[in-house]
MDTraj code that builds the backbone (N, CA, C; nanometers):
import mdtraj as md
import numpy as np

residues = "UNK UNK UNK UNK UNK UNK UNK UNK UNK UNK UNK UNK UNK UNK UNK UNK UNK UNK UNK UNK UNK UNK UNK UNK UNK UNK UNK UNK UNK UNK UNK UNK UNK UNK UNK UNK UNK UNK UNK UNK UNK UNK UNK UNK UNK UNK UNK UNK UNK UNK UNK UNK UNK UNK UNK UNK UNK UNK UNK UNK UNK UNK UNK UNK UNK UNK UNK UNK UNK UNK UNK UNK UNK UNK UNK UNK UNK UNK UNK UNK UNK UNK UNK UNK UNK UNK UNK UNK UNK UNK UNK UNK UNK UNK UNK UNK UNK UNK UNK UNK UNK UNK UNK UNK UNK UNK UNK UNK UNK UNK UNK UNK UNK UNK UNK UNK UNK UNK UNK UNK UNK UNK UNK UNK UNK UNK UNK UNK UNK UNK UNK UNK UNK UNK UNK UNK UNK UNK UNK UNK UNK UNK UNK UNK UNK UNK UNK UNK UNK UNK UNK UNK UNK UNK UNK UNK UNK UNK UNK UNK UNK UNK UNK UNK UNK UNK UNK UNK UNK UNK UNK UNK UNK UNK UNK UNK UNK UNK UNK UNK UNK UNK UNK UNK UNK UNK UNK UNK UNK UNK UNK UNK UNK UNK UNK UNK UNK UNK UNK UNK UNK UNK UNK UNK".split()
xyz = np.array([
    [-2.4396, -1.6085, -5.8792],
    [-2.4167, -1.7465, -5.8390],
    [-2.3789, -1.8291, -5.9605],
    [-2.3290, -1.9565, -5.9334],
    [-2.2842, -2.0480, -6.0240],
    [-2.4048, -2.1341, -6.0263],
    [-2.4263, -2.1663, -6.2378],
    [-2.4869, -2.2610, -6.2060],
    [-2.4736, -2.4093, -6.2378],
    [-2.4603, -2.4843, -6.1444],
    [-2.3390, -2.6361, -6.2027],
    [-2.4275, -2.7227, -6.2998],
    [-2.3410, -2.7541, -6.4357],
    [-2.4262, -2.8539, -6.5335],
    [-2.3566, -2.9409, -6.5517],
    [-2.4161, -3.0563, -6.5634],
    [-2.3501, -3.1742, -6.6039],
    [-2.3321, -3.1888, -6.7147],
    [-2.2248, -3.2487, -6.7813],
    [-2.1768, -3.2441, -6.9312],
    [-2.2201, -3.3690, -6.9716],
    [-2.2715, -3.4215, -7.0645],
    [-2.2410, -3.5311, -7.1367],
    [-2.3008, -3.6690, -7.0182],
    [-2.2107, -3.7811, -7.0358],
    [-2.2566, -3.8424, -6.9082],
    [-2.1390, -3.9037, -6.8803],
    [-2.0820, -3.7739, -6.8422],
    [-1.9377, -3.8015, -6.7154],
    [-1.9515, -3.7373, -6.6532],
    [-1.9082, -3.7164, -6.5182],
    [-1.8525, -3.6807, -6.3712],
    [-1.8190, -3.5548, -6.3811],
    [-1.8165, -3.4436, -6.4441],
    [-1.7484, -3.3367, -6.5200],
    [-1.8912, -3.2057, -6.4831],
    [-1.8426, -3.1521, -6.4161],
    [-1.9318, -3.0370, -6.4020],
    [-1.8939, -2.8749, -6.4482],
    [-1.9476, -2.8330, -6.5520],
    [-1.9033, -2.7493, -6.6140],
    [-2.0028, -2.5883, -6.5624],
    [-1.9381, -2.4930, -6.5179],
    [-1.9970, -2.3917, -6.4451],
    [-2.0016, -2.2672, -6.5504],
    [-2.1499, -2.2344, -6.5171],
    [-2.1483, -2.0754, -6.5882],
    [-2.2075, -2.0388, -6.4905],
    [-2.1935, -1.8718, -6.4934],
    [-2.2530, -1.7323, -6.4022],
    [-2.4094, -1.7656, -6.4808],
    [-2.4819, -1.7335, -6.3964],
    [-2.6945, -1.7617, -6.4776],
    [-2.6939, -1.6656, -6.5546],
    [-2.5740, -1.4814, -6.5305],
    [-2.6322, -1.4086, -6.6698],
    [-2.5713, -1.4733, -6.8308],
    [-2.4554, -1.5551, -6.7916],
    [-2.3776, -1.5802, -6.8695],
    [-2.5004, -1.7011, -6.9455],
    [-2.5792, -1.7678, -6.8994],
    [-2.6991, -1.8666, -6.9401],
    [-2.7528, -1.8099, -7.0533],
    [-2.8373, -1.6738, -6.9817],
    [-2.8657, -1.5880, -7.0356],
    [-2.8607, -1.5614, -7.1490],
    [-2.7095, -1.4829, -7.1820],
    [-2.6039, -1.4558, -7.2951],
    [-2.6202, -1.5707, -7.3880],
    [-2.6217, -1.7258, -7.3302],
    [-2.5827, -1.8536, -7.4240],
    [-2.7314, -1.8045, -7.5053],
    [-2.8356, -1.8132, -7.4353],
    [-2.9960, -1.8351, -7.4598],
    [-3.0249, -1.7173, -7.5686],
    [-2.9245, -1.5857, -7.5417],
    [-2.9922, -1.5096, -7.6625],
    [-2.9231, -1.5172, -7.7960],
    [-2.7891, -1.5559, -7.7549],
    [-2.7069, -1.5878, -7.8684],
    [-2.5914, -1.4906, -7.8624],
    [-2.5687, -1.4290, -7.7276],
    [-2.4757, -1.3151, -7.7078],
    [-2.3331, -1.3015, -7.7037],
    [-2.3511, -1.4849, -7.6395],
    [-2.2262, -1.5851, -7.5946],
    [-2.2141, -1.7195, -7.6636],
    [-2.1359, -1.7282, -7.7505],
    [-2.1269, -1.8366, -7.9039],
    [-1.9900, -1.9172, -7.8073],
    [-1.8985, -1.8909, -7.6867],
    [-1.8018, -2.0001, -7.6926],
    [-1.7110, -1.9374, -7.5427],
    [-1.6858, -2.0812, -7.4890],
    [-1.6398, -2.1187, -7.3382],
    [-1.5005, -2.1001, -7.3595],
    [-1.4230, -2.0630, -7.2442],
    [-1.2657, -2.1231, -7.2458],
    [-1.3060, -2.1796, -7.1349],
    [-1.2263, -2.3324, -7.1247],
    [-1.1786, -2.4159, -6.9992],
    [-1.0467, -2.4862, -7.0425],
    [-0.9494, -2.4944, -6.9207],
    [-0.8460, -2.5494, -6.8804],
    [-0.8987, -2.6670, -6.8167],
    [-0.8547, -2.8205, -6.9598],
    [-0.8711, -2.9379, -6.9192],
    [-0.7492, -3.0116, -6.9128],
    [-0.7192, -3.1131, -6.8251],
    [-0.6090, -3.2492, -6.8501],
    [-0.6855, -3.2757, -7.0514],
    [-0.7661, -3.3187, -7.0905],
    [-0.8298, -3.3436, -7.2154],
    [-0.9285, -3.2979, -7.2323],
    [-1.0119, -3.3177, -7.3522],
    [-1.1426, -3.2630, -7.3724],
    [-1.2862, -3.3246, -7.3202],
    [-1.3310, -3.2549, -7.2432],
    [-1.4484, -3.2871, -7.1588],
    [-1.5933, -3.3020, -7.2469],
    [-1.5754, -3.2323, -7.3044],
    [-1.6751, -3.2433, -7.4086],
    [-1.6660, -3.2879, -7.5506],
    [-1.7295, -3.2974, -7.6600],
    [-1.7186, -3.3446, -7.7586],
    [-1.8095, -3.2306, -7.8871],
    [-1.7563, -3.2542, -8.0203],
    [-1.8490, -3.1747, -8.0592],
    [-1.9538, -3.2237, -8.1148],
    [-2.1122, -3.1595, -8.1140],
    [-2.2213, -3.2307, -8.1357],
    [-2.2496, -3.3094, -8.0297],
    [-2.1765, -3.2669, -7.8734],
    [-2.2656, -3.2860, -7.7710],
    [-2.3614, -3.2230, -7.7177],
    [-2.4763, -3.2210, -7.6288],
    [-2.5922, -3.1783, -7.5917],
    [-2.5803, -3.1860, -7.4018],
    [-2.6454, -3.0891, -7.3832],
    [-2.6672, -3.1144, -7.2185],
    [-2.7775, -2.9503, -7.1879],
    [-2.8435, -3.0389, -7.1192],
    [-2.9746, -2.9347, -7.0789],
    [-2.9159, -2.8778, -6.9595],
    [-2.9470, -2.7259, -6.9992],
    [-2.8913, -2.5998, -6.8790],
    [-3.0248, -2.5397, -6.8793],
    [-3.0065, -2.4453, -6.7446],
    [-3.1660, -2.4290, -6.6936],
    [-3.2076, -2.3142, -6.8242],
    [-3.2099, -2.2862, -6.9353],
    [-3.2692, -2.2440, -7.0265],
    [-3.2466, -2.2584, -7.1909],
    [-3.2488, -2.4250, -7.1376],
    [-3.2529, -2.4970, -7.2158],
    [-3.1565, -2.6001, -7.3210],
    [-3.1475, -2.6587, -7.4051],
    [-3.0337, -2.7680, -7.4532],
    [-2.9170, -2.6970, -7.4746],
    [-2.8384, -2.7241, -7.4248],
    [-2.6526, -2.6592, -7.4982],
    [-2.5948, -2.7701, -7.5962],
    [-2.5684, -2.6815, -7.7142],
    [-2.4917, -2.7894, -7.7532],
    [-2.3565, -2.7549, -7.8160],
    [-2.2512, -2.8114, -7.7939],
    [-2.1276, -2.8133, -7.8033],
    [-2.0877, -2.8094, -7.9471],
    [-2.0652, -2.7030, -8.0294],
    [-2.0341, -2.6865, -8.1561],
    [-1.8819, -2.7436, -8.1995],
    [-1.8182, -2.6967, -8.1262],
    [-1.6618, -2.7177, -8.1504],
    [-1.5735, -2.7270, -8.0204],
    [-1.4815, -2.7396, -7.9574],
    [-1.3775, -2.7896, -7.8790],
    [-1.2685, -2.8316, -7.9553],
    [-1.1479, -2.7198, -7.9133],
    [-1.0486, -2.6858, -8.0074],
    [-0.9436, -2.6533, -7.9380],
    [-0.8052, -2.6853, -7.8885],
    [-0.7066, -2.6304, -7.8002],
    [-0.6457, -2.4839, -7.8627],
    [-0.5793, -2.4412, -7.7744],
    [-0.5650, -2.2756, -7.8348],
    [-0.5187, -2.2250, -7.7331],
    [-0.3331, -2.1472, -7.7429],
    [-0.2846, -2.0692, -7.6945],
    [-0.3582, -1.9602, -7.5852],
    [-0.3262, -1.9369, -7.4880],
    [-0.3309, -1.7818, -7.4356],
    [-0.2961, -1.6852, -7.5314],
    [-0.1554, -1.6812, -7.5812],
    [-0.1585, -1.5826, -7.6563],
    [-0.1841, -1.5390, -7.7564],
    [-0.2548, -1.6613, -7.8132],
    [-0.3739, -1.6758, -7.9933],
    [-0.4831, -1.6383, -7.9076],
    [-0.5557, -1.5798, -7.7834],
    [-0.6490, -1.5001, -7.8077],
    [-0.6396, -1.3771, -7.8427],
    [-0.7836, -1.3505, -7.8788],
    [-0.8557, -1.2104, -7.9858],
    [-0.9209, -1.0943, -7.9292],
    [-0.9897, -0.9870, -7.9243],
    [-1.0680, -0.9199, -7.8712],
    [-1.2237, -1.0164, -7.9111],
    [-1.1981, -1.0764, -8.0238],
    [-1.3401, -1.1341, -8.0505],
    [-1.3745, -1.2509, -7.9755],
    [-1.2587, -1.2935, -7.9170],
    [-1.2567, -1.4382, -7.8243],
    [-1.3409, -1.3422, -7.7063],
    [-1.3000, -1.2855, -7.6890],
    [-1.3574, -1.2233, -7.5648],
    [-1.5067, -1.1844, -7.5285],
    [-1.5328, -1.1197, -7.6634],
    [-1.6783, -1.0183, -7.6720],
    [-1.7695, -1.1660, -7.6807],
    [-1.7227, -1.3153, -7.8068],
    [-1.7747, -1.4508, -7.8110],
    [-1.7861, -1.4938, -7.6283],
    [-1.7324, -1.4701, -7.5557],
    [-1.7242, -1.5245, -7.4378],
    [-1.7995, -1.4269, -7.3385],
    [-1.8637, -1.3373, -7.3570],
    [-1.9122, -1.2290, -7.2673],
    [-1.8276, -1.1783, -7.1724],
    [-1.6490, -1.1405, -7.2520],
    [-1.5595, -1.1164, -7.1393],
    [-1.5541, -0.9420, -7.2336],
    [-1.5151, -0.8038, -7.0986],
    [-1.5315, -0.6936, -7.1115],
    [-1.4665, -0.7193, -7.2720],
    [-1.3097, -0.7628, -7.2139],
    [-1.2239, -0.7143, -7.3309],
    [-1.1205, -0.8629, -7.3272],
    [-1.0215, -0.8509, -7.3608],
    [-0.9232, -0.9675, -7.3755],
    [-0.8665, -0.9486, -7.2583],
    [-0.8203, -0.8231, -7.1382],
    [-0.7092, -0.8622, -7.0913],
    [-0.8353, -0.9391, -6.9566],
    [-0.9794, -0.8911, -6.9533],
    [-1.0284, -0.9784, -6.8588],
    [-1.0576, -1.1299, -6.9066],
    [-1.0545, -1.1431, -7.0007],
    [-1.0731, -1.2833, -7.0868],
    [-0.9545, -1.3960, -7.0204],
    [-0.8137, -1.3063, -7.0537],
    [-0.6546, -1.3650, -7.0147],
    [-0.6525, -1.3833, -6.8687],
    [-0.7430, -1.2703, -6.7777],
    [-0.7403, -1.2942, -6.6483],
    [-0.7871, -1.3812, -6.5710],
    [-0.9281, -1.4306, -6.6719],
    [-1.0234, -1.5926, -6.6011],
    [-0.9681, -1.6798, -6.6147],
    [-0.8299, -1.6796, -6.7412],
    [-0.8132, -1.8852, -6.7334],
    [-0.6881, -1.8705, -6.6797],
    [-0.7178, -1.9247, -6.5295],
    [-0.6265, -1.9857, -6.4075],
    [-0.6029, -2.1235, -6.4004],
    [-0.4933, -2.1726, -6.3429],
    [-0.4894, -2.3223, -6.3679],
    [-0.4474, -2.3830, -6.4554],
    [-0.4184, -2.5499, -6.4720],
    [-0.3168, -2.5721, -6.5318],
    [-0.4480, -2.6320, -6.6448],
    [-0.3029, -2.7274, -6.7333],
    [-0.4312, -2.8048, -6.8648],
    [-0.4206, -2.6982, -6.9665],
    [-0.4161, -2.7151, -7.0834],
    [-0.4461, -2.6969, -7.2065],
    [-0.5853, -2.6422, -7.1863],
    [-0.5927, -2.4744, -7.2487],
    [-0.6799, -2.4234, -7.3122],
    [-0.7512, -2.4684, -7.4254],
    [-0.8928, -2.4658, -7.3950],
    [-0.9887, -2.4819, -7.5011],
    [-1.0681, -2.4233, -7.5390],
    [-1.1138, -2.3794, -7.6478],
    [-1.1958, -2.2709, -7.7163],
    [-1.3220, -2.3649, -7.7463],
    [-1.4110, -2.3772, -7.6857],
    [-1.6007, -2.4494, -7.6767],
    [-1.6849, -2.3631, -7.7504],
    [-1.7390, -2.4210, -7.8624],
    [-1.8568, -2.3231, -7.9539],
    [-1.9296, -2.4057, -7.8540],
    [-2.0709, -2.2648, -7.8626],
    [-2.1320, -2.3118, -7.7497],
    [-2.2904, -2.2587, -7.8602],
    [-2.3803, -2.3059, -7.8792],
    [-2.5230, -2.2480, -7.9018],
    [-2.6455, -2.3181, -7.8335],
    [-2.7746, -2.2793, -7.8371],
    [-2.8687, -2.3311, -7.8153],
    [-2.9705, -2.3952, -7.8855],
    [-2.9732, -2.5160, -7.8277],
    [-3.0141, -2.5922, -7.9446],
    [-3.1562, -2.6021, -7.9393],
    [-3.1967, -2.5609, -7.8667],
    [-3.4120, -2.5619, -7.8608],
    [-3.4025, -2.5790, -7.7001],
    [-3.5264, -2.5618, -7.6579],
    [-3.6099, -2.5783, -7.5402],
    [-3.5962, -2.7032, -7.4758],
    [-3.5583, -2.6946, -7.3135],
    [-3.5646, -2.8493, -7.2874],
    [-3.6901, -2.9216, -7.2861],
    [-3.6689, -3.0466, -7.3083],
    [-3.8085, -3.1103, -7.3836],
    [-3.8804, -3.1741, -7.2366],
    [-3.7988, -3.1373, -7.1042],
    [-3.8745, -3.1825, -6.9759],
    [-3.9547, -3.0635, -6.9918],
    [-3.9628, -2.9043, -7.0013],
    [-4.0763, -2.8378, -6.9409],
    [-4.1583, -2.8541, -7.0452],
    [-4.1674, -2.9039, -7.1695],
    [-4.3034, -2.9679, -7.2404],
    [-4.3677, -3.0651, -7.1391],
    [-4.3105, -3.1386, -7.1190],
    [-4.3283, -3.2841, -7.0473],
    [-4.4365, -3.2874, -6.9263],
    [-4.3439, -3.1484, -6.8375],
    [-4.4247, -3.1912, -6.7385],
    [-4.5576, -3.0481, -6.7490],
    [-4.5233, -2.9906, -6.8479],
    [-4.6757, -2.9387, -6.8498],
    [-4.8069, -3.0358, -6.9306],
    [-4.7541, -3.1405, -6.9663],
    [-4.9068, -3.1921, -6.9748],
    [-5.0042, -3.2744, -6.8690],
    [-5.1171, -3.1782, -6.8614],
    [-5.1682, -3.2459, -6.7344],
    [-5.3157, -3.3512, -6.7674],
    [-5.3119, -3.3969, -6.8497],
    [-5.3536, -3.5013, -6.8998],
    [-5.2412, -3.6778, -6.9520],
    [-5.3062, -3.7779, -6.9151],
    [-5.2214, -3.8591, -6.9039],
    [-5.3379, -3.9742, -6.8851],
    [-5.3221, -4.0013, -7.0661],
    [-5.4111, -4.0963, -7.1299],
    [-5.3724, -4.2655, -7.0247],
    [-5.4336, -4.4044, -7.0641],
    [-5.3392, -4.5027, -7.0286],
    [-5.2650, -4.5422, -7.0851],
    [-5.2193, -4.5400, -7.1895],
    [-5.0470, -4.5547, -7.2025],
    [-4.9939, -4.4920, -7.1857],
    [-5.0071, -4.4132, -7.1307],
    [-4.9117, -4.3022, -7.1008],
    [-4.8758, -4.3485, -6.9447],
    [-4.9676, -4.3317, -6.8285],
    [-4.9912, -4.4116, -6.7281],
    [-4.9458, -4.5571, -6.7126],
    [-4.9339, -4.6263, -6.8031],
    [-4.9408, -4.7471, -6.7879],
    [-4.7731, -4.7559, -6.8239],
    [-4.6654, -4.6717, -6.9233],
    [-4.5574, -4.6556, -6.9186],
    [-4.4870, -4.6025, -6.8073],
    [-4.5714, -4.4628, -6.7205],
    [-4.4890, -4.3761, -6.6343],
    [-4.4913, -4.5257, -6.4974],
    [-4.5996, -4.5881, -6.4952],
    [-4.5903, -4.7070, -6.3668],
    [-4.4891, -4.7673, -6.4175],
    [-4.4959, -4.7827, -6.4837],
    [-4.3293, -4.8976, -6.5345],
    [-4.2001, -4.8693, -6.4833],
    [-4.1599, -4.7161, -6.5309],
    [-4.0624, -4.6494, -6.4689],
    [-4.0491, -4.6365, -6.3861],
    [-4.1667, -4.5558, -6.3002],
    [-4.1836, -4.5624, -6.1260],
    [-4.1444, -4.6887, -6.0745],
    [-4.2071, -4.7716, -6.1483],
    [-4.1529, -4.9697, -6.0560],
    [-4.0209, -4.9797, -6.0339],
    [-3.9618, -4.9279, -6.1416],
    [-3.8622, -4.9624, -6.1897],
    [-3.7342, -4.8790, -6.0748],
    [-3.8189, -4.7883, -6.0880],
    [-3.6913, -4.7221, -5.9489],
    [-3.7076, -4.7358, -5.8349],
    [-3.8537, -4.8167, -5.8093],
    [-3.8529, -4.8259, -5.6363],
    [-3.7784, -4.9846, -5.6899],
    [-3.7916, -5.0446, -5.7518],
    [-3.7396, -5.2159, -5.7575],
    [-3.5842, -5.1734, -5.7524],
    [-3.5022, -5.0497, -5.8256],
    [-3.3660, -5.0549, -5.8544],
    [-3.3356, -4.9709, -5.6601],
    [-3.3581, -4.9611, -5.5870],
    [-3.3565, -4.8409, -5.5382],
    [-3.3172, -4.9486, -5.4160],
    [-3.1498, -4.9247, -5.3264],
    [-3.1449, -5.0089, -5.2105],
    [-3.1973, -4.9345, -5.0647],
    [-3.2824, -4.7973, -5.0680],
    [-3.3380, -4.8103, -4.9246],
    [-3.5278, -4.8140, -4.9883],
    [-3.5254, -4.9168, -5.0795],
    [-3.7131, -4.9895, -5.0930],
    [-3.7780, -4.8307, -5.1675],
    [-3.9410, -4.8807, -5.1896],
    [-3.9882, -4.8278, -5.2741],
    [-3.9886, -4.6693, -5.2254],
    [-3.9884, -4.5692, -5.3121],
    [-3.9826, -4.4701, -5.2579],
    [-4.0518, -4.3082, -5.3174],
    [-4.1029, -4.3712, -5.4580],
    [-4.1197, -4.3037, -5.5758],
    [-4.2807, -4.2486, -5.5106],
    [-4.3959, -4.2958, -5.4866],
    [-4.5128, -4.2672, -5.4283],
    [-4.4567, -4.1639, -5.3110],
    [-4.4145, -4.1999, -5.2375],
    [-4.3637, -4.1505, -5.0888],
    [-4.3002, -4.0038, -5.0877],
    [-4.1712, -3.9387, -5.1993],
    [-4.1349, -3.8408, -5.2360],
    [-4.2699, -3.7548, -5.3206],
    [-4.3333, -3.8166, -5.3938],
    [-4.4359, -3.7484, -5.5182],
    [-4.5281, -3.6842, -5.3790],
    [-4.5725, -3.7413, -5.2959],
    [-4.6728, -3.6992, -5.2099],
    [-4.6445, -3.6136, -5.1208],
    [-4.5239, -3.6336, -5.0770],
    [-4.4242, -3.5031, -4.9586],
    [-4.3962, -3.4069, -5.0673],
    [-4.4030, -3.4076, -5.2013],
    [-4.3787, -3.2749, -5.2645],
    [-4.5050, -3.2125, -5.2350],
    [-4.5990, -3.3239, -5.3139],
    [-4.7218, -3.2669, -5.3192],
    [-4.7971, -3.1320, -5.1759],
    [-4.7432, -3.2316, -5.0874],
    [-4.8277, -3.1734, -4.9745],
    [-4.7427, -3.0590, -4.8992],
    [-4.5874, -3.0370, -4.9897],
    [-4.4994, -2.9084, -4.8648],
    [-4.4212, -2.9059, -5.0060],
    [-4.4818, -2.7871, -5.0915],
    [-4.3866, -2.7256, -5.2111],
    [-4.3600, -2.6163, -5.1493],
    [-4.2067, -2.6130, -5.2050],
    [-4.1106, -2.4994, -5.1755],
    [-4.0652, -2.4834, -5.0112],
    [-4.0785, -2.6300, -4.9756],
    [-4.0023, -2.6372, -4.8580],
    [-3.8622, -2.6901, -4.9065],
    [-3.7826, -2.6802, -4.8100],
    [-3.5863, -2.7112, -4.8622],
    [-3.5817, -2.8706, -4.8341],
    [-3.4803, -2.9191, -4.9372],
    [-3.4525, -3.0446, -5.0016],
    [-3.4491, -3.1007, -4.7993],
    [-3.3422, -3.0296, -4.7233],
    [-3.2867, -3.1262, -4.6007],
    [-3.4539, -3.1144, -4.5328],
    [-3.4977, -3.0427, -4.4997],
    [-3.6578, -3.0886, -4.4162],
    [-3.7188, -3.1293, -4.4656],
    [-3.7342, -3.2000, -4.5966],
    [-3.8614, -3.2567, -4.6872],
    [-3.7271, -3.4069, -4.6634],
    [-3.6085, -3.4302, -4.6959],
    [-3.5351, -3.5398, -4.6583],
    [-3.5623, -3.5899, -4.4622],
    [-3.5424, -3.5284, -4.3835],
    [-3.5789, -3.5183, -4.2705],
    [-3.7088, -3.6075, -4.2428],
    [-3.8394, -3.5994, -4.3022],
    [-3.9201, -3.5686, -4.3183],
    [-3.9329, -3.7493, -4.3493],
    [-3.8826, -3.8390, -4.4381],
    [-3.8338, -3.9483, -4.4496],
    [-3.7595, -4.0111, -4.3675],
    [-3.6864, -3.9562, -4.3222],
    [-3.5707, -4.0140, -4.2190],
    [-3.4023, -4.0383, -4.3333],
    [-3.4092, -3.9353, -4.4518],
    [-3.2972, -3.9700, -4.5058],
    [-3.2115, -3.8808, -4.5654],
    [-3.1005, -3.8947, -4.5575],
    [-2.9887, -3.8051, -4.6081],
    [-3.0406, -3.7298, -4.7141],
    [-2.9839, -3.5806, -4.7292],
    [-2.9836, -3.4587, -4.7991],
    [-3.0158, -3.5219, -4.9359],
    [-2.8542, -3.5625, -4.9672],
    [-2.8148, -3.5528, -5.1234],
    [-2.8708, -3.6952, -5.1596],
    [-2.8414, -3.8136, -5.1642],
    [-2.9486, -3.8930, -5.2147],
    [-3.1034, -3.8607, -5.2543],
    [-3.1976, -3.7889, -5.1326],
    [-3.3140, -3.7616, -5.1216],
    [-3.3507, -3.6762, -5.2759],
    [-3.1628, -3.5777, -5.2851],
    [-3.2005, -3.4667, -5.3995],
    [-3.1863, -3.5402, -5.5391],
    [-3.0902, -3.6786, -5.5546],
    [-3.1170, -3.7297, -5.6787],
    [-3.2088, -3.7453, -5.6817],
    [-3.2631, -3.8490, -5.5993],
    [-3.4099, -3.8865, -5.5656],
    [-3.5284, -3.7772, -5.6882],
    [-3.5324, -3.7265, -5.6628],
    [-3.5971, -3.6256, -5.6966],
    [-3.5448, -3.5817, -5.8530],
    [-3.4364, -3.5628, -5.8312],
    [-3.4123, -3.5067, -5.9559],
    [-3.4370, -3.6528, -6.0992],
    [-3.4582, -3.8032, -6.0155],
    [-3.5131, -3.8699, -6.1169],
    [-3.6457, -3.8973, -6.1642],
    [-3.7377, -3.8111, -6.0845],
    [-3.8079, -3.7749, -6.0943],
    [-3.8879, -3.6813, -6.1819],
    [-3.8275, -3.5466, -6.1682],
    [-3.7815, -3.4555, -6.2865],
    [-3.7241, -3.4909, -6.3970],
    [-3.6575, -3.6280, -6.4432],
    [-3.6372, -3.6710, -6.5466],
    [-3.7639, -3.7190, -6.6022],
    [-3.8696, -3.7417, -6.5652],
    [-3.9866, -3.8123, -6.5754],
    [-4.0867, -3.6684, -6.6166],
    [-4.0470, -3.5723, -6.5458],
    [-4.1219, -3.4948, -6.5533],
    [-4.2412, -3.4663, -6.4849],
    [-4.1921, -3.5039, -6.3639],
    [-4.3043, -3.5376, -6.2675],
    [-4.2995, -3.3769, -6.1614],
    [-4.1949, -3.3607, -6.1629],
    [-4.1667, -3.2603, -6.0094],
    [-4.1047, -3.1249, -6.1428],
    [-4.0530, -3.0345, -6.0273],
    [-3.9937, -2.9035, -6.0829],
    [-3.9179, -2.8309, -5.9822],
    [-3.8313, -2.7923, -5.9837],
    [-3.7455, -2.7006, -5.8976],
    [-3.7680, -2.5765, -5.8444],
    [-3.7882, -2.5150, -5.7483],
    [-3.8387, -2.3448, -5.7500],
    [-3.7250, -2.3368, -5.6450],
    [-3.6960, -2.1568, -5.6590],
    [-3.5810, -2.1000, -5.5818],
    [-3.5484, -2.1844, -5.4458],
    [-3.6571, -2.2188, -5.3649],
    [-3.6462, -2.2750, -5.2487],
    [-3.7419, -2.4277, -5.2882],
    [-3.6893, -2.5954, -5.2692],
    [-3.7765, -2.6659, -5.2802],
    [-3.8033, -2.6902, -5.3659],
    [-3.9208, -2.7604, -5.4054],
    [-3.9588, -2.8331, -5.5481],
    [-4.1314, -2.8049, -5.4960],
    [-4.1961, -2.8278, -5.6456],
    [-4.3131, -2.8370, -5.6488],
    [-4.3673, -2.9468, -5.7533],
    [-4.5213, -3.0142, -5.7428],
    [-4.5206, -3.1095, -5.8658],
    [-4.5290, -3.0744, -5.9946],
    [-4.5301, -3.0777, -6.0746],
    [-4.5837, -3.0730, -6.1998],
    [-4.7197, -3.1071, -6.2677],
    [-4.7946, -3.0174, -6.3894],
    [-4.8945, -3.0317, -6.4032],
    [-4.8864, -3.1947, -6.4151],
    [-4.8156, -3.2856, -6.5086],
    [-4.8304, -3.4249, -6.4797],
    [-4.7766, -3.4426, -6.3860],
    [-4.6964, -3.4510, -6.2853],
    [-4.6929, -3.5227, -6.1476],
    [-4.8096, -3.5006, -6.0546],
    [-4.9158, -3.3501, -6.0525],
    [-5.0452, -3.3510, -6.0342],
    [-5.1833, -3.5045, -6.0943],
    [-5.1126, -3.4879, -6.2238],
    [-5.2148, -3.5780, -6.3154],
    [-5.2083, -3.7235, -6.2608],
    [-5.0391, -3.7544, -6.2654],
    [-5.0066, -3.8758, -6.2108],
    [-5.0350, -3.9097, -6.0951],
    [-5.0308, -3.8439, -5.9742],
    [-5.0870, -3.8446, -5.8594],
    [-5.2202, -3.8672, -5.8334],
    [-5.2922, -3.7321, -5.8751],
    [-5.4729, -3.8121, -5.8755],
    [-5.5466, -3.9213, -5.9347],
    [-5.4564, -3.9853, -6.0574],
    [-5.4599, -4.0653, -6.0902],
    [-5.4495, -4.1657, -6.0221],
    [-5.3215, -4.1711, -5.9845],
    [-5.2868, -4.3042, -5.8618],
    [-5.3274, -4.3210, -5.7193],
    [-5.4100, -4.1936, -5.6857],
    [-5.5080, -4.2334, -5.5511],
    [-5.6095, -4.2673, -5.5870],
    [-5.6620, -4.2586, -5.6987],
    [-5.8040, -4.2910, -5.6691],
    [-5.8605, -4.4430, -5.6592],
])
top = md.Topology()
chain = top.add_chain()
for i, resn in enumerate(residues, 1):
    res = top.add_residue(resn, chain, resSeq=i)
    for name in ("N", "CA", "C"):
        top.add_atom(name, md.element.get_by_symbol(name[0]), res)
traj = md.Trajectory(xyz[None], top)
């Protein structure tokens, strides 16, 4: 399967195969080809992939026929002529150094399950802050507790479940996980040791 990452903070979704993740994570796979209108990325950009920070070494235009056998083996392709065979489509070729830059700093985050009051007294801020920014009303309590009580049920019956559309419901959530509150599993989401913390906290 593909797994889609967001680049930078544009609209731009940049796809790898999960062994190809893999490859980035052990250091197997040092650099991307993509066919852009321009460059999507930058170098000394960063973007968290599910095993952890990527960061964009170089982005460099470059012939089809200036590739190498080493472009290839750098790219986790067999050889060159399967390398020549993936870039379909129009746009200027680009050669992406690609490494890993450390651990994403959300699964620190949400494994701490202690949560002093400032700590508490910041995460309410944020929480306010997205039920106050948020045009269908507060909603941040309401998702934390339907995780809580049905993990690893699917995004549309836990949306259902509210009375609201799929994909909103899944940002929803996924700003959440910016917080470090929730976590993703194959099917569904579950809370996090702090979205646990934060929770018993806030019923009592």
């Amino acid at each position: 399967m593909f797994e889609p990452v967001r680049v930078g903070h544009q609209n731009v979704r940049v796809q790898f195969r999960r062994p190809v993740l893999e490859d980035i994570a052990a250091g197997r796979v040092t650099v991307a080809f993509r066919r852009w209108d321009r460059p999507r990325v930058r170098p000394g950009g960063t973007q968290r992939i599910p095993v952890g920070v990527l960061e964009f070494t170089a982005v460099d235009p470059v012939e089809e026929s200036a590739l190498t056998e080493l472009d290839a083996a750098a790219a986790g392709f067999a050889d060159l002529a399967a390398l020549r065979a993936a870039q379909t489509g129009d746009g200027q070729l680009y050669r992406v150094g690609l490494r890993l830059a450390g651990p994403d700093p959300r699964v620190a985050l949400r494994s701490r399950g202690r949560l002093g009051a400032g700590k508490r007294a910041e995460l309410a801020d944020r929480l306010d802050r997205l039920d106050r920014a948020s045009r269908h009303g507060p909603w941040t309590a309401a998702v934390l507790e339907l995780i809580a009580d049905r993990p690893g049920v699917r995004a549309p019956d836990l949306a259902a479940r509210l009375g609201r559309e799929t994909l909103p419901f899944k940002r929803d959530v996924r700003k959440l996980k910016e917080l470090g509150l929730t976590e993703s599993l194959p099917v569904g989401y579950r809370l996090s040791a702090r979205g646990r913390a934060w929770l018993d906290a806030s019923t009592r």
